[in-house]
C-alpha positions in Angstrom: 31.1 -5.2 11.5 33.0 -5.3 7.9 32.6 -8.7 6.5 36.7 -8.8 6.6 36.8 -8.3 10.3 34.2 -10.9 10.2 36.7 -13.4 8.2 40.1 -12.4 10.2 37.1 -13.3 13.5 36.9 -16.3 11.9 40.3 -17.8 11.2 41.0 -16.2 15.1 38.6 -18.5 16.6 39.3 -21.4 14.3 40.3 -24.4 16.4 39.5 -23.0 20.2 36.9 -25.0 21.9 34.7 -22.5 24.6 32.7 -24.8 27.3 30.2 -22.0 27.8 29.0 -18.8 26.4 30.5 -17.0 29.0 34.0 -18.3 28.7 33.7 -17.2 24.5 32.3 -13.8 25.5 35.4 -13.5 27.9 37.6 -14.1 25.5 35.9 -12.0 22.8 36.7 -9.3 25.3 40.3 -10.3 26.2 43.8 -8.6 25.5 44.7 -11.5 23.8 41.5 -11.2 20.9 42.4 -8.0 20.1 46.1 -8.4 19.7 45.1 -11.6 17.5 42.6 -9.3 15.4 45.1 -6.7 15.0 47.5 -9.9 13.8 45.2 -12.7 12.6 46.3 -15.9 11.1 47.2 -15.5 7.8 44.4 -17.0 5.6 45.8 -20.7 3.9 43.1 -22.1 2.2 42.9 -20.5 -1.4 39.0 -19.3 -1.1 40.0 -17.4 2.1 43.1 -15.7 0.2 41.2 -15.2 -3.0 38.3 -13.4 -0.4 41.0 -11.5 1.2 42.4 -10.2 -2.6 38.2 -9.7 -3.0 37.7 -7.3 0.5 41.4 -5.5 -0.9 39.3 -4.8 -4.3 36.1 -3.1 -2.9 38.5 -0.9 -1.1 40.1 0.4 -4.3 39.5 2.8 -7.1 39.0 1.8 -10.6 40.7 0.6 -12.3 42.4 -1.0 -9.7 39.1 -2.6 -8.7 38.9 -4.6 -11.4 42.7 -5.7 -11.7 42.6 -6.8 -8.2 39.2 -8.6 -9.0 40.8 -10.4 -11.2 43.9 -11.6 -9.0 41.1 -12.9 -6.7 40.0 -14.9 -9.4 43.1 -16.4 -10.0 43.7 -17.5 -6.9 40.4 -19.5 -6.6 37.5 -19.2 -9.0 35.1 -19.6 -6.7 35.3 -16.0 -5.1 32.0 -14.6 -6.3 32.7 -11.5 -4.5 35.0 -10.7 -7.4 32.4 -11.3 -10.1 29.8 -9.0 -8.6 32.9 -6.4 -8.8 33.5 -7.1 -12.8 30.2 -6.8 -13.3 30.5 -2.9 -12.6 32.7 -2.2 -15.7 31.0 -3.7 -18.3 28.7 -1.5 -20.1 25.6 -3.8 -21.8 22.9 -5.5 -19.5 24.1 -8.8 -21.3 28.0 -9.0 -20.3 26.4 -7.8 -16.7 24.0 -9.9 -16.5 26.5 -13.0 -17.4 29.2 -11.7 -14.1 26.2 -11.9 -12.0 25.2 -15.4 -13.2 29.2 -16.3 -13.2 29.2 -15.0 -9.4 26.4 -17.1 -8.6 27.3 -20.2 -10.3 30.8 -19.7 -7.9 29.2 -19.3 -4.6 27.2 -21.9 -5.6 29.9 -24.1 -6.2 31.8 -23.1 -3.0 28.5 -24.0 -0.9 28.6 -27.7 -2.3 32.5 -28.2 -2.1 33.3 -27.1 1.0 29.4 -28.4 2.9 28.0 -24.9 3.6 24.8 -26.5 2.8 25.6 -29.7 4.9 27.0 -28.1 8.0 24.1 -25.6 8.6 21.0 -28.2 7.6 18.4 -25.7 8.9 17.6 -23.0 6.3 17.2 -20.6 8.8 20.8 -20.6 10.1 22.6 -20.6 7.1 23.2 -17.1 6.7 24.7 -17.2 10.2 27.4 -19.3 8.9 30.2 -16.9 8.0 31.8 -18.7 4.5 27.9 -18.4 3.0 27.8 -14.6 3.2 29.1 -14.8 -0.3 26.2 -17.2 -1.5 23.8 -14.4 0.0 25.0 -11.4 -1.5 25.8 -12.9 -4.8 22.3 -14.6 -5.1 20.9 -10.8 -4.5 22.7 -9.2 -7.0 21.2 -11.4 -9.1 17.5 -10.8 -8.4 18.3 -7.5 -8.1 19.4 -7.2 -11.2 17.2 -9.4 -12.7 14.0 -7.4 -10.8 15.1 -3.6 -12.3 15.1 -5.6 -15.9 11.9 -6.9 -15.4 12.1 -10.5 -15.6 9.9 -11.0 -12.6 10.1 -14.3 -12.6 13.6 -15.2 -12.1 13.6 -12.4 -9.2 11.0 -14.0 -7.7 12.5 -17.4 -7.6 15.8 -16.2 -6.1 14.1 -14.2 -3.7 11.5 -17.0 -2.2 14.8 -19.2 -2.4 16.6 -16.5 -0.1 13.9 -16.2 2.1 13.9 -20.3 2.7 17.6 -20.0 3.2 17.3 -17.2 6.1 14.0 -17.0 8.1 15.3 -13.8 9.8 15.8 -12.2 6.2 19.0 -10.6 6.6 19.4 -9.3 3.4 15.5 -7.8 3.4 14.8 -10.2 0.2 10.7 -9.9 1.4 10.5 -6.2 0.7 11.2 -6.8 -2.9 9.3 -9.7 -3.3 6.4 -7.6 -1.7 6.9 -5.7 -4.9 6.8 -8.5 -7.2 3.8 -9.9 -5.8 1.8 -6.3 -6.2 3.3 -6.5 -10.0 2.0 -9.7 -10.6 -1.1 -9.5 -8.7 -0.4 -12.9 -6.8 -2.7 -11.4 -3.5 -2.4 -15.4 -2.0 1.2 -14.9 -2.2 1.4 -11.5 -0.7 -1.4 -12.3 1.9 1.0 -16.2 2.2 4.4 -13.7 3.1 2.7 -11.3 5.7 1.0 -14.2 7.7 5.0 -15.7 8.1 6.3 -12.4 9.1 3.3 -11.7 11.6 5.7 -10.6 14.1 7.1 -8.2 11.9 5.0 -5.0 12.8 7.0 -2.5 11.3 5.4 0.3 9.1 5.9 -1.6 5.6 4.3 -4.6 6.7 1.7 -3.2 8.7 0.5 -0.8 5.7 0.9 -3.9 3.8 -1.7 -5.8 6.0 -3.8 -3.1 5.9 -3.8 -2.5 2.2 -4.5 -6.4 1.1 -7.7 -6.0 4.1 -9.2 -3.1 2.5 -8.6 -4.5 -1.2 -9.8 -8.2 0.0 -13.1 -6.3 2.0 -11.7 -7.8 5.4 -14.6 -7.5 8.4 -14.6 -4.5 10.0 -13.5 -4.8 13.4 -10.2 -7.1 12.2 -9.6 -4.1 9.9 -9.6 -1.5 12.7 -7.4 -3.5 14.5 -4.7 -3.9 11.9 -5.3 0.2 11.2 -4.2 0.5 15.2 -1.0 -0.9 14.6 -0.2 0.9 11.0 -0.7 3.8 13.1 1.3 2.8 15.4 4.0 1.5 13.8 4.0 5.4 11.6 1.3 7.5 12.2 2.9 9.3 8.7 2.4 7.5 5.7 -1.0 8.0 4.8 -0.1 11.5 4.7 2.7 10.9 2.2 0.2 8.6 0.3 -2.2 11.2 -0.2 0.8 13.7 -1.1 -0.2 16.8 1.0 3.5 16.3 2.9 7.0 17.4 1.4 9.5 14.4 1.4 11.8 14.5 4.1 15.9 15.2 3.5 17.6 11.5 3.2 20.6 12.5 2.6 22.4 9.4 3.9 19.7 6.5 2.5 18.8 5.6 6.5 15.4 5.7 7.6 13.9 6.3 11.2 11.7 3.7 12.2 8.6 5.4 12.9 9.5 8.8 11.4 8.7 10.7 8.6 11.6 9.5 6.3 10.6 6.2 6.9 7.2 7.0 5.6 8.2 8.8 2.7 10.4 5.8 2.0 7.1 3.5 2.2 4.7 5.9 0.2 7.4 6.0 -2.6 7.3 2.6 -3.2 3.7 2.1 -2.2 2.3 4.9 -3.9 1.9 2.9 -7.5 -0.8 0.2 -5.5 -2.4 2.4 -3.2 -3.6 4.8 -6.3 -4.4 1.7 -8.7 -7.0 0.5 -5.5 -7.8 4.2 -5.1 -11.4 3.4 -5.4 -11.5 1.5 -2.3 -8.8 3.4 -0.5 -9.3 6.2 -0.6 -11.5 7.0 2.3 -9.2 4.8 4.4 -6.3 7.6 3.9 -8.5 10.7 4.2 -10.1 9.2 7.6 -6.8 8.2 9.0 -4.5 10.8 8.3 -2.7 13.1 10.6 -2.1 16.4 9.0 0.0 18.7 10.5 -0.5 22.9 11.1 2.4 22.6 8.3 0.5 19.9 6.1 -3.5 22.1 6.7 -1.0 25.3 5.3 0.6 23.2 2.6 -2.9 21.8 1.7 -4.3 25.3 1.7 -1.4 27.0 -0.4 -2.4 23.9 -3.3 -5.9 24.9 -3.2 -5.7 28.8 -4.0 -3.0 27.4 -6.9 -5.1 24.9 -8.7 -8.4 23.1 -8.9 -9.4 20.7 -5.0 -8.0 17.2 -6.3 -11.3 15.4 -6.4 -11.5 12.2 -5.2 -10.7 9.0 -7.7 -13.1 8.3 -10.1 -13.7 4.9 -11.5 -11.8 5.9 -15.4 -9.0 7.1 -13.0 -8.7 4.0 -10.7 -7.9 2.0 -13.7 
């Protein structure tokens, strides 16, 4: 679902009162939604039309982009959306930097005016509630842009803020603070962000767990238990780790949860930790990786071609 067939949802069911789930579903699925849809209420309040001049924008080319990003902004300043578009014309990391902040300080703005914050009191719901979208993916351009410049900090803060503001992490704001936390070293905080995500036993978190158990010398037994479910969760990655598989075609940026893309995906943000701990995990990789008839030929082919890779010494783990 576009977040503009999200809005024109909105303004549709503005005003009806349901009694049950049932009766909203069955209207969801009624002749009379989807002739509203196709129709909706023109939007009145000047955020809504400035948001609709906004979704018009990211459907353009430039430069209409940015002249329609700029309408939105007349209508009502507060359309952050149409920040985050200005902010891909300018050509120094300053005037970019400033759109972003400009696009946050709006949604920001919006939230208090019109009681985002007061209407949805529980962090975990706000990102549920359909005017804060904006807040979200303003506030994530920000770190974003803030983490490829390398003030860490700032990142960090917007991230952990994100993450308080939406328990479910829509936006995936922990797999980039997972990153921060390796670059700074802050093991509590990594070891902190895994424990509230415990449920999340996909492949990035479960190498995760495993990675901060061999580095912290975890007992044995809990260790083979969280290797089970890395393995489970991918059986791939260590593999892609230790480099002896070719990257899969990712063509359209979408990974396969469990599959080899998904892997490669992990190892090539991964790789930078594993190798600096290489002195401890090392013989976790070789003893739990699955090579393939393709993989034992590929590994071959690299032998006959140049000297065995010996395993990490301690002037290379540093």
């Amino acid at each position: 679902m576009t977040e503009r067939y999200l809005a024109r949802m909105h303004r549709v069911l503005r005003g009806k009162a349901f009694t049950s789930i049932d009766e909203a579903n069955a209207f969801l699925q009624s002749p009379q939604f989807k002739k509203q849809m196709d129709d909706p209420p023109a939007a009145a309040a000047s955020f809504e039309r400035a948001q609709e001049a906004a979704f018009d924008a990211w459907e353009m080319p430039p430069p209409q982009r940015y002249e329609q990003a700029r309408r939105a902004l007349a209508i009502d300043e507060r359309c952050s959306d149409a920040w985050l578009i200005l902010a891909e014309q300018e050509r120094t990391r300053i005037k970019q930097r400033r759109c972003f902040e400009r696009a946050v300080a709006a949604a920001e703005r919006a939230a208090h005016e019109d009681g985002w914050f007061c209407e949805c009191p529980e962090p975990h719901s706000l990102y549920g509630h359909l005017p804060a979208r904006a807040f979200f993916r303003a506030k994530m351009a920000l770190a974003r842009f803030l983490m490829d410049g390398v003030y860490l900090g700032d990142a960090r803060a917007i991230y952990e803020e994100l993450l308080r503001r939406d328990r479910d992490d829509h936006m995936g704001a922990r797999y980039e603070l997972i990153q921060i936390y390796h670059a700074q070293s802050d093991h509590t905080a990594l070891d902190r962000l895994l424990d509230d995500y415990r449920e999340d036993v996909t492949a990035f978190l479960s190498y995760e767990r495993v990675w901060l158990g061999i580095v912290q010398d975890l007992d044995g037994k809990m260790l083979k238990t969280l290797t089970r479910q890395a393995i489970r969760s991918n059986p791939h990655v260590p593999a892609y780790l230790l480099g002896i598989r070719e990257p899969p075609n990712r063509d359209d940026g979408r990974v396969t949860v469990g599959g080899e893309d998904e892997a490669e995906a992990y190892a090539s943000i991964a790789l930078e930790w594993w190798l600096a701990a290489a002195q401890r995990t090392w013989d976790w990789l070789v003893g739990n990786v699955r090579m393939s008839k393709a993989d034992q030929k590929s590994s071959r082919t690299r032998r006959t071609r140049r000297e065995p890779n010996p395993r990490p010494s301690q002037r290379t783990a540093h």
